[in-house]
Gaussian input, Z-matrix of N, CA and C with variables (Angstrom, degrees):
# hf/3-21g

backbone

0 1
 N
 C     1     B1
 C     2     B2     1     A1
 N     3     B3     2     A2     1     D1
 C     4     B4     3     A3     2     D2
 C     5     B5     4     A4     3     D3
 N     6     B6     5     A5     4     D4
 C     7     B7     6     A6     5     D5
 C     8     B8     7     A7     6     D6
 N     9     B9     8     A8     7     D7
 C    10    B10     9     A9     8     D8
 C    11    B11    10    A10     9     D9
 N    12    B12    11    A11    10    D10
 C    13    B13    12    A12    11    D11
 C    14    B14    13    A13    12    D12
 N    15    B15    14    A14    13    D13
 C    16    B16    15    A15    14    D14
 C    17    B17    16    A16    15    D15
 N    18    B18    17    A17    16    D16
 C    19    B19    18    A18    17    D17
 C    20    B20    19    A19    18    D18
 N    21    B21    20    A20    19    D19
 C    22    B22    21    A21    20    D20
 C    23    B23    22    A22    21    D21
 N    24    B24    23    A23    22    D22
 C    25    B25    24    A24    23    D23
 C    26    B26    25    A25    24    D24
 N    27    B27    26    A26    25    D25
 C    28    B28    27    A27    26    D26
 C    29    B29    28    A28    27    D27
 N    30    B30    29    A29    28    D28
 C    31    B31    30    A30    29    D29
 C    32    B32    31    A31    30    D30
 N    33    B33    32    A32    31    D31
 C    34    B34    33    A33    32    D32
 C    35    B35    34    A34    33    D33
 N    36    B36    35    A35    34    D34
 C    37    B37    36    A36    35    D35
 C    38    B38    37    A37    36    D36
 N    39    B39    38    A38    37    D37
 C    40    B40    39    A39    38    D38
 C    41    B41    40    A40    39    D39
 N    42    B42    41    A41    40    D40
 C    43    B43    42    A42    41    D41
 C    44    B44    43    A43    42    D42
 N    45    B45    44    A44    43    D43
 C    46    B46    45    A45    44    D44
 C    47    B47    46    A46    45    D45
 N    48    B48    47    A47    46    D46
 C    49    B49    48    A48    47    D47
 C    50    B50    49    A49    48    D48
 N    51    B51    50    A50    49    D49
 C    52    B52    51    A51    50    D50
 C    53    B53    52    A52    51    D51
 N    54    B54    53    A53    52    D52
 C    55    B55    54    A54    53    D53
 C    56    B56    55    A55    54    D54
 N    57    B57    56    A56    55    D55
 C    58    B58    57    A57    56    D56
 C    59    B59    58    A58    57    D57
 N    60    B60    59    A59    58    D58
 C    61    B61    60    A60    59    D59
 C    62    B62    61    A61    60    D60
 N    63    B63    62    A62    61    D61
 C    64    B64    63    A63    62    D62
 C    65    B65    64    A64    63    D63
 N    66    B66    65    A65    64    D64
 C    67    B67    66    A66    65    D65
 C    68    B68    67    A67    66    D66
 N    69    B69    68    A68    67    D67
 C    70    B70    69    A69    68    D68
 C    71    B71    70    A70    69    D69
 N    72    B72    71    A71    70    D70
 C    73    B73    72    A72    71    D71
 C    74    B74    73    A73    72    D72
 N    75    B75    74    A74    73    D73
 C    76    B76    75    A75    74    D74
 C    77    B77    76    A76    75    D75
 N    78    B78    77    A77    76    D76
 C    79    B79    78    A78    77    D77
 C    80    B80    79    A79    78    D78
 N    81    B81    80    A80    79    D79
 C    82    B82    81    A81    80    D80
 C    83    B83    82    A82    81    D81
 N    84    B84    83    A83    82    D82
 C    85    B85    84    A84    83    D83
 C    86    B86    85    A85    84    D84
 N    87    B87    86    A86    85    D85
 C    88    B88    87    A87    86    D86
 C    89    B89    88    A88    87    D87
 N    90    B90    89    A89    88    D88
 C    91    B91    90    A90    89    D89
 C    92    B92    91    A91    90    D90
 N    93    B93    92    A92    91    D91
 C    94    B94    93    A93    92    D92
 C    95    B95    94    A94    93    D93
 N    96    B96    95    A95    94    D94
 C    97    B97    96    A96    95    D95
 C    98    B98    97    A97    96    D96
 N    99    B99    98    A98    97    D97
 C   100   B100    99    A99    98    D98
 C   101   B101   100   A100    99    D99
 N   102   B102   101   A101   100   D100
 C   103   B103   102   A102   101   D101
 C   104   B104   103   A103   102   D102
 N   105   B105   104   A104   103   D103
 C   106   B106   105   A105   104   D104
 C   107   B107   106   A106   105   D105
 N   108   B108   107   A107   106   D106
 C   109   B109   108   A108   107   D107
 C   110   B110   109   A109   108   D108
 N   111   B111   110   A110   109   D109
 C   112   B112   111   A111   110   D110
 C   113   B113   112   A112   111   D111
 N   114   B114   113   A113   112   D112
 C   115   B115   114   A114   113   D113
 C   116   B116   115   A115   114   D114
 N   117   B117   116   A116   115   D115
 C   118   B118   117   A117   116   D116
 C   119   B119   118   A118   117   D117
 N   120   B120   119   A119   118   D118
 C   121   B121   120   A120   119   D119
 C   122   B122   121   A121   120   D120
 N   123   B123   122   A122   121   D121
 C   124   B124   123   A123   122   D122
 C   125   B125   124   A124   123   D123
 N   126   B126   125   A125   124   D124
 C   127   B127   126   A126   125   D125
 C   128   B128   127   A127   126   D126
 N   129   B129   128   A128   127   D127
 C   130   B130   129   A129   128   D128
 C   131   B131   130   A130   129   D129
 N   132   B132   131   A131   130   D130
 C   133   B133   132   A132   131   D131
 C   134   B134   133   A133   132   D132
 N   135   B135   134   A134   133   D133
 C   136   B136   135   A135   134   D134
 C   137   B137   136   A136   135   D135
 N   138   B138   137   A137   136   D136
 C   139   B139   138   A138   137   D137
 C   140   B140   139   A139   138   D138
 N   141   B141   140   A140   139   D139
 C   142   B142   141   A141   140   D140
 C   143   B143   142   A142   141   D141
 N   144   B144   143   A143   142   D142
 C   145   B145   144   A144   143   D143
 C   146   B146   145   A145   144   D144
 N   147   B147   146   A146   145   D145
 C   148   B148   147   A147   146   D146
 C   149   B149   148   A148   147   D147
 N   150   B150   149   A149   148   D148
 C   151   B151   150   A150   149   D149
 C   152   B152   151   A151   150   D150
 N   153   B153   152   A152   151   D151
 C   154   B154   153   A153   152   D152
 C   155   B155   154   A154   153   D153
 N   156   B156   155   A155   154   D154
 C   157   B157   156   A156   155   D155
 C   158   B158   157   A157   156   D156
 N   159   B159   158   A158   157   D157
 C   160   B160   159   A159   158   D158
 C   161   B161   160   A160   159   D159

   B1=1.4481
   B2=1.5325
   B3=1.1797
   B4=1.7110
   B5=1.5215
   B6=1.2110
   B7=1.1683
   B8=1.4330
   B9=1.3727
   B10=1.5979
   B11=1.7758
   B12=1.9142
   B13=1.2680
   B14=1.5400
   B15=0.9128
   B16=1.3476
   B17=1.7353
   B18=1.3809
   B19=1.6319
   B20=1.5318
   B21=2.1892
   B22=1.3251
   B23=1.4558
   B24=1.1787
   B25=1.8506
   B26=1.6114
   B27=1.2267
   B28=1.7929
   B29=1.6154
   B30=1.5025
   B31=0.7605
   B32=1.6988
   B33=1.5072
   B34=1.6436
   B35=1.0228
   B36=2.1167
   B37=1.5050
   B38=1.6485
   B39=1.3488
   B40=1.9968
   B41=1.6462
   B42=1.5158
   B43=1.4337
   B44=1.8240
   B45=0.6885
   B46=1.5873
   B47=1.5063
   B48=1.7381
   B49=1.0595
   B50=1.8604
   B51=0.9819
   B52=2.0149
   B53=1.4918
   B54=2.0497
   B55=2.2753
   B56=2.1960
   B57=1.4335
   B58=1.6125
   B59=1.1750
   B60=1.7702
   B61=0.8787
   B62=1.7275
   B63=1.3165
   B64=1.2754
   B65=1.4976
   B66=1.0889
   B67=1.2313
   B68=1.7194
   B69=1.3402
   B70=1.7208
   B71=1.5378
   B72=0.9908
   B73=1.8875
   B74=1.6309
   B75=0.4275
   B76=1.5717
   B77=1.8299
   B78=1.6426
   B79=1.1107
   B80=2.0955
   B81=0.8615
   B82=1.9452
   B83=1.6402
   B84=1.3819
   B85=1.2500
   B86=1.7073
   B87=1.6341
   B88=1.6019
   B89=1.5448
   B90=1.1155
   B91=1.5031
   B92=1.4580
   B93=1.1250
   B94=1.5609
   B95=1.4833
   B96=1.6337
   B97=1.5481
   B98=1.6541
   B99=1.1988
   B100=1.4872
   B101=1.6061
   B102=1.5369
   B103=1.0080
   B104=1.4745
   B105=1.8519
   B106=1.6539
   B107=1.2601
   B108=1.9127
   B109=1.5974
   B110=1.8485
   B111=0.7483
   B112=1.4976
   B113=1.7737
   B114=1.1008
   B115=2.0197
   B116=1.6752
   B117=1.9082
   B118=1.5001
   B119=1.6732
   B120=1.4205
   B121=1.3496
   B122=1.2279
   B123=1.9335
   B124=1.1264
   B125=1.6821
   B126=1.3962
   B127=1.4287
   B128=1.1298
   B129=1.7715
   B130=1.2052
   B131=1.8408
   B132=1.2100
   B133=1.3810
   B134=1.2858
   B135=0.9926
   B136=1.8326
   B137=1.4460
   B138=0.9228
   B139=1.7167
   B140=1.7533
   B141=1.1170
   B142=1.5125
   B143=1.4810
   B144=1.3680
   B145=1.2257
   B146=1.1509
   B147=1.8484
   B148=1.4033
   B149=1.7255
   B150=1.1269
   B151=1.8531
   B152=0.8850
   B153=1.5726
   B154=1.2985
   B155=1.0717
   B156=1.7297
   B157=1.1937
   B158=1.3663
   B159=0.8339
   B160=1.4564
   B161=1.1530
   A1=108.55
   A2=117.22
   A3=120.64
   A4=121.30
   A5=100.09
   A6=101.43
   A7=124.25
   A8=123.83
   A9=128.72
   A10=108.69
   A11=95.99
   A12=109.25
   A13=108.43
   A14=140.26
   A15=134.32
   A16=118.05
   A17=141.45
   A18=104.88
   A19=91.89
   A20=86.05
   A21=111.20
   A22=127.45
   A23=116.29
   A24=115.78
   A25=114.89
   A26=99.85
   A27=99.33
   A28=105.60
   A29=148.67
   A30=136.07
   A31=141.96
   A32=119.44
   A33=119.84
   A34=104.87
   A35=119.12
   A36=94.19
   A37=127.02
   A38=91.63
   A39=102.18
   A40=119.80
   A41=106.16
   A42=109.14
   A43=109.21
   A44=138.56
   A45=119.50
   A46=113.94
   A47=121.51
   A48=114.07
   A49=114.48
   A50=87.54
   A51=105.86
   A52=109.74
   A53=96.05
   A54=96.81
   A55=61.07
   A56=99.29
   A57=102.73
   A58=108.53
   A59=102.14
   A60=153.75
   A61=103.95
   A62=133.47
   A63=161.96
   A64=101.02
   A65=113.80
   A66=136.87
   A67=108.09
   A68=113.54
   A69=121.34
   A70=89.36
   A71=156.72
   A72=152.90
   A73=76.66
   A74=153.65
   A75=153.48
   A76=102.65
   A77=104.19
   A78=76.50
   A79=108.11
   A80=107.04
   A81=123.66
   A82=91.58
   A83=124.72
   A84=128.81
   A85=110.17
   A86=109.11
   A87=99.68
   A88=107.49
   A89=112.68
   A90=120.14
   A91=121.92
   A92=116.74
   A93=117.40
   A94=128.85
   A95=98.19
   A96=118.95
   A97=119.71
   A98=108.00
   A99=107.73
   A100=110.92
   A101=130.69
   A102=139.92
   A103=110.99
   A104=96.65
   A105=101.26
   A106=80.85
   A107=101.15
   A108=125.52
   A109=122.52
   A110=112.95
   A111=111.42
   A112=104.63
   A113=104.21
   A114=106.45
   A115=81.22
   A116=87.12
   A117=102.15
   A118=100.99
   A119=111.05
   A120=116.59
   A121=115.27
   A122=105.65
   A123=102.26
   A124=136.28
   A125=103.63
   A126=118.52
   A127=106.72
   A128=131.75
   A129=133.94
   A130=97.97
   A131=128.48
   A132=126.49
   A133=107.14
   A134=136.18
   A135=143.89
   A136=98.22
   A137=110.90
   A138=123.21
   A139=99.15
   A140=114.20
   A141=116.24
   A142=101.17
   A143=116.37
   A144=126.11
   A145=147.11
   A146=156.13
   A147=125.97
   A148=97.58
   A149=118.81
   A150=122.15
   A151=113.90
   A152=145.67
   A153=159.67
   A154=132.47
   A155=117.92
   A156=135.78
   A157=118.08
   A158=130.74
   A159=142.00
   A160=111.03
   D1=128.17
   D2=161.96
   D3=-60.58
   D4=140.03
   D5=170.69
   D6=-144.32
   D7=131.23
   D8=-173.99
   D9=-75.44
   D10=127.60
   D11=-169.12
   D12=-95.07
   D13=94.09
   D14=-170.38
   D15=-51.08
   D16=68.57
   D17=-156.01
   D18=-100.68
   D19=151.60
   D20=169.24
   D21=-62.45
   D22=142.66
   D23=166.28
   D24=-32.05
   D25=-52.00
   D26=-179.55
   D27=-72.15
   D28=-35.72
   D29=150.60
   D30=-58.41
   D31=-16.92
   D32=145.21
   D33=-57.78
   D34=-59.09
   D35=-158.09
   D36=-69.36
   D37=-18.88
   D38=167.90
   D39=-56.59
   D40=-54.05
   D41=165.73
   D42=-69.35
   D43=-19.43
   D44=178.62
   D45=-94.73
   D46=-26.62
   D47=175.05
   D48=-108.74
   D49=36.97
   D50=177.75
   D51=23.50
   D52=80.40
   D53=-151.66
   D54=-105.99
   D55=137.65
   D56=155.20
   D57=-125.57
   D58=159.09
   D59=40.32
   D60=-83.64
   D61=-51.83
   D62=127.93
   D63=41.86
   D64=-88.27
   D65=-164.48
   D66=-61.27
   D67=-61.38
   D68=168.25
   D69=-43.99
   D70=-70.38
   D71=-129.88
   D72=-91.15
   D73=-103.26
   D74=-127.68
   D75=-56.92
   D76=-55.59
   D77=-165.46
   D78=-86.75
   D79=37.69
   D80=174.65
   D81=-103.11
   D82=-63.87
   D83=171.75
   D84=-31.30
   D85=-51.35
   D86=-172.80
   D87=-83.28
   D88=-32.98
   D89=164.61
   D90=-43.21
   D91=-46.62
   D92=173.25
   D93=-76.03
   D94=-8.67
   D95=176.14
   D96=-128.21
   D97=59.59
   D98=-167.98
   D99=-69.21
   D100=10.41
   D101=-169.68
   D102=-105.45
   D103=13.12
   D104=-168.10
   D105=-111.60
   D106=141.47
   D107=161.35
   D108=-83.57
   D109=85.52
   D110=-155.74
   D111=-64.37
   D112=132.50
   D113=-170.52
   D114=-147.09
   D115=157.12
   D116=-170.13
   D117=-151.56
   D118=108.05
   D119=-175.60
   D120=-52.96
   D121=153.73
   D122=-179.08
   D123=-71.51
   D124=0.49
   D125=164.34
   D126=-66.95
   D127=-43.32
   D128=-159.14
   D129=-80.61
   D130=-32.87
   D131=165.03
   D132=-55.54
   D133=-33.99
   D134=-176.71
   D135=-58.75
   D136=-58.11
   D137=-151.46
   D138=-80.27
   D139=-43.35
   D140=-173.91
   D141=-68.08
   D142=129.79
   D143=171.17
   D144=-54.62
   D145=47.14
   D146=-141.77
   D147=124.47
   D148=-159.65
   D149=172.95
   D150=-122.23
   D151=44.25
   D152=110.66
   D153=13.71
   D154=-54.81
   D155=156.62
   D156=-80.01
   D157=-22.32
   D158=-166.76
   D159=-51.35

């Protein structure tokens, strides 16, 4: 079954700017759940800096 991953602001900016320990846990977390749809609110587009999400 799919399932929608909600990620937090502090977790894009960890995965996009490769901050560890942070960044390794998250992406093991998505690794162990490849059945997750990863979505990122539109607040969380607010907050991220630049076209990143884009």
């Amino acid at each position: 079954m799919d399932r929608l991953v909600y990620l937090d602001t502090c977790c894009v900016i960890y995965l996009l700017e490769d901050v560890q320990p942070f960044s390794a846990l998250i992406r093991q977390h998505l690794a162990n759940n490849p059945d997750a749809i990863l979505c990122v609110s539109a607040l969380v587009r607010l907050e991220i800096p630049g076209k990143a999400l884009d």
